[in-house]
C-alpha positions as CSV (number, residue, x, y, z in Angstrom):
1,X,-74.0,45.8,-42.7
2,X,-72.6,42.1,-42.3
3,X,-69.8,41.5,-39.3
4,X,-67.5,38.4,-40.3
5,X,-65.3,37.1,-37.5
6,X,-62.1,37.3,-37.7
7,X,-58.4,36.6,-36.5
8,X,-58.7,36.2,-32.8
9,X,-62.5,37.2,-32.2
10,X,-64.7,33.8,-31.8
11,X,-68.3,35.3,-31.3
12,X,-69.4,38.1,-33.4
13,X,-70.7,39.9,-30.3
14,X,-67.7,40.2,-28.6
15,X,-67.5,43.2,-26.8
16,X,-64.2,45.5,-25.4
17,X,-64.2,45.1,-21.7
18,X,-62.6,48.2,-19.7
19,X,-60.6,47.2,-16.5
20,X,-62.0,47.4,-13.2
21,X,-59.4,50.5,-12.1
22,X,-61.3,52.7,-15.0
23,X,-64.1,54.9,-13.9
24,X,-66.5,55.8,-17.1
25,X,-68.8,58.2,-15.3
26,X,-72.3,57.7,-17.0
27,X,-72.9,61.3,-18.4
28,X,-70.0,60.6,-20.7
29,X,-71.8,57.5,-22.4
30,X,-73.5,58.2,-25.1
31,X,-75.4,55.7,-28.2
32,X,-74.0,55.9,-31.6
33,X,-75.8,55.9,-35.0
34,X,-75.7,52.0,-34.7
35,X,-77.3,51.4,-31.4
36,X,-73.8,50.8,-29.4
37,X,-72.9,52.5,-26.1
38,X,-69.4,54.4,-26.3
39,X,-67.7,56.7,-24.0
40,X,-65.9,59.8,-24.9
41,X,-62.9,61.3,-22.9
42,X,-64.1,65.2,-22.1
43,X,-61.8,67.7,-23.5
44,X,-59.6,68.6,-19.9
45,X,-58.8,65.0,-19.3
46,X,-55.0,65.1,-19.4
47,X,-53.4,62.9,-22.2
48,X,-50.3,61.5,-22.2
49,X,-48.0,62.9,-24.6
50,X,-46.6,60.8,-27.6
51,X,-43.3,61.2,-28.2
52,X,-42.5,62.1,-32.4
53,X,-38.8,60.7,-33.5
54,X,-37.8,62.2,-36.8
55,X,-36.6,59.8,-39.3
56,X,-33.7,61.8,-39.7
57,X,-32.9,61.2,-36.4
58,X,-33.5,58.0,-36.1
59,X,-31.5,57.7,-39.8
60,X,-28.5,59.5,-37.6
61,X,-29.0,57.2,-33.9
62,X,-28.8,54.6,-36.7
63,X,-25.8,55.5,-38.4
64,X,-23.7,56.1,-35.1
65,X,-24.6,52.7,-34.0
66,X,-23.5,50.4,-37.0
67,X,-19.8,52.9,-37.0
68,X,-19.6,51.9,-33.2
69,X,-20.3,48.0,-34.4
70,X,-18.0,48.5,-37.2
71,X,-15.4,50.0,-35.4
72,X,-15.6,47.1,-32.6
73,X,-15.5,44.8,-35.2
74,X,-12.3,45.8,-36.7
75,X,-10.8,46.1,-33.2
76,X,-11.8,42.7,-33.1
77,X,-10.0,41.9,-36.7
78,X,-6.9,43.5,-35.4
79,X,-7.0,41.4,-32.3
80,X,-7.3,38.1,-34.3
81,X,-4.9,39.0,-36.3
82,X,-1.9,39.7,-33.8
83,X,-2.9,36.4,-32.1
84,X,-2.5,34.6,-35.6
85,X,0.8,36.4,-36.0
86,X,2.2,35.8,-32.8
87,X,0.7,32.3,-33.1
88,X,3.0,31.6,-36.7
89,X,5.9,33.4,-35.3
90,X,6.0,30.9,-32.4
91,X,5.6,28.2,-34.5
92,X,8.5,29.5,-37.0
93,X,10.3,29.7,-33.1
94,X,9.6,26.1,-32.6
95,X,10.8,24.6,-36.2
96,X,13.7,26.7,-36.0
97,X,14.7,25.4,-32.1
98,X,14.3,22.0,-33.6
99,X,16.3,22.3,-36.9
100,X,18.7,23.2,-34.2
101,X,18.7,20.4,-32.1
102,X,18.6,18.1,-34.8
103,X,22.3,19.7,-36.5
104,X,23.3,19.8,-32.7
105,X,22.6,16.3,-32.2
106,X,24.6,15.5,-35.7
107,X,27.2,17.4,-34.3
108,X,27.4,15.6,-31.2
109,X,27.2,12.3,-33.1
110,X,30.5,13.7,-35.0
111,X,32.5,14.1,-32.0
112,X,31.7,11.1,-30.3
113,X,33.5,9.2,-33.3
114,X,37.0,7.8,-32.8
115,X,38.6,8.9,-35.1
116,X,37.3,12.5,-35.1
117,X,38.5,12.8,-31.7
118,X,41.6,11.1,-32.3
119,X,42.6,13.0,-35.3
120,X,41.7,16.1,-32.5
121,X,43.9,15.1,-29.8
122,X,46.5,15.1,-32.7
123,X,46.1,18.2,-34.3
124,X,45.0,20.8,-31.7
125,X,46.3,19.1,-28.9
126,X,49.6,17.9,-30.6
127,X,49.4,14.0,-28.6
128,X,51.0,11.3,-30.2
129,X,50.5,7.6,-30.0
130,X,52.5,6.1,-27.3
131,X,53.4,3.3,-29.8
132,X,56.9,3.3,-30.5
133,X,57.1,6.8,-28.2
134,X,60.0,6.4,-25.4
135,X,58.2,6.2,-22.0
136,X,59.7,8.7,-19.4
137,X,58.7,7.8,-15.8
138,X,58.5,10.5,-13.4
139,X,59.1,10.0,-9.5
140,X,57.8,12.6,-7.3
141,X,58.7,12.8,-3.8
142,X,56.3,11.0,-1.2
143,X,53.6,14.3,-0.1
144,X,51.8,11.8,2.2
145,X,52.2,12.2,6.5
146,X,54.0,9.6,7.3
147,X,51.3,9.2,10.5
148,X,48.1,7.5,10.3
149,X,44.6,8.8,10.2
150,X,44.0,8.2,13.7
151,X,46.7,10.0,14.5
152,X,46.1,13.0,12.6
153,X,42.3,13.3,13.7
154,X,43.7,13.2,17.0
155,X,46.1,16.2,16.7
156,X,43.4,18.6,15.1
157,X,40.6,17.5,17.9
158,X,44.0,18.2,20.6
159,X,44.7,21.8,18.5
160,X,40.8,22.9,18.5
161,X,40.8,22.2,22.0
């Protein structure tokens, strides 16, 4: 029988090497048909206990996974979406606010002209030209103290006194 080395083994004699923390007691050794030593557990060593998942199981575990991913993900969606939403209705906000200002400010341009604002003062207010209008003067009687400042300071500081 020919050995070929291969993958990671370099010399063709390459033995397995058990760990310092193993004792292989020696009545356990035994030779095999090829001249090697090899050890064999004895039947009330304790072995650890493999744990068997059904593929049916792990089919389901599956399954309930990728519906939790799926829901997050359209949870996600949803999310996204409202932001876009609310993102285009605030922009709608903003073109709207400024198509306002802009007939505003046309508006305001319209009443700052003359003649708007004189034919105005004509119509609602019902104002005429004072061309060719008789002038009326009015004389009201004089509402001023006939003391001085001084003087009036003076009798406020004398009444708070």
């Amino acid at each position: 029988m020919t050995y070929h080395a291969m993958g990671k083994m370099l010399t063709p004699d390459a033995g397995i090497y058990v760990g310092s923390h193993v004792h292989v007691p020696e009545e356990d050794a035994r030779m095999d048909y090829d001249g090697r030593v090899s050890f064999v557990a004895p039947n009330d060593t304790p072995r650890r206990r493999s744990v068997t998942i059904s593929l049916r199981s792990v089919m389901i575990i599956s399954m309930i996974a990728a519906l939790i991913l799926f829901i997050m993900a359209q949870c996600a969606l949803a999310q996204r979406r409202a932001v876009i939403k609310e993102g285009r209705r605030i922009a709608s906000d903003i073109v709207s606010a400024e198509n306002n200002i802009a007939a505003m400010k046309k508006q305001i341009a319209a009443a700052q002209d003359e003649s708007v604002i004189g034919w105005q003062v004509v119509h609602r207010i019902g104002m005429v030209s004072r061309q060719g209008a008789e002038v009326e003067e009015i004389y009201a009687p004089d509402t001023r103290p006939q003391q001085t400042l001084e003087a009036l300071y003076e009798n406020v500081r004398a009444a708070g006194q």
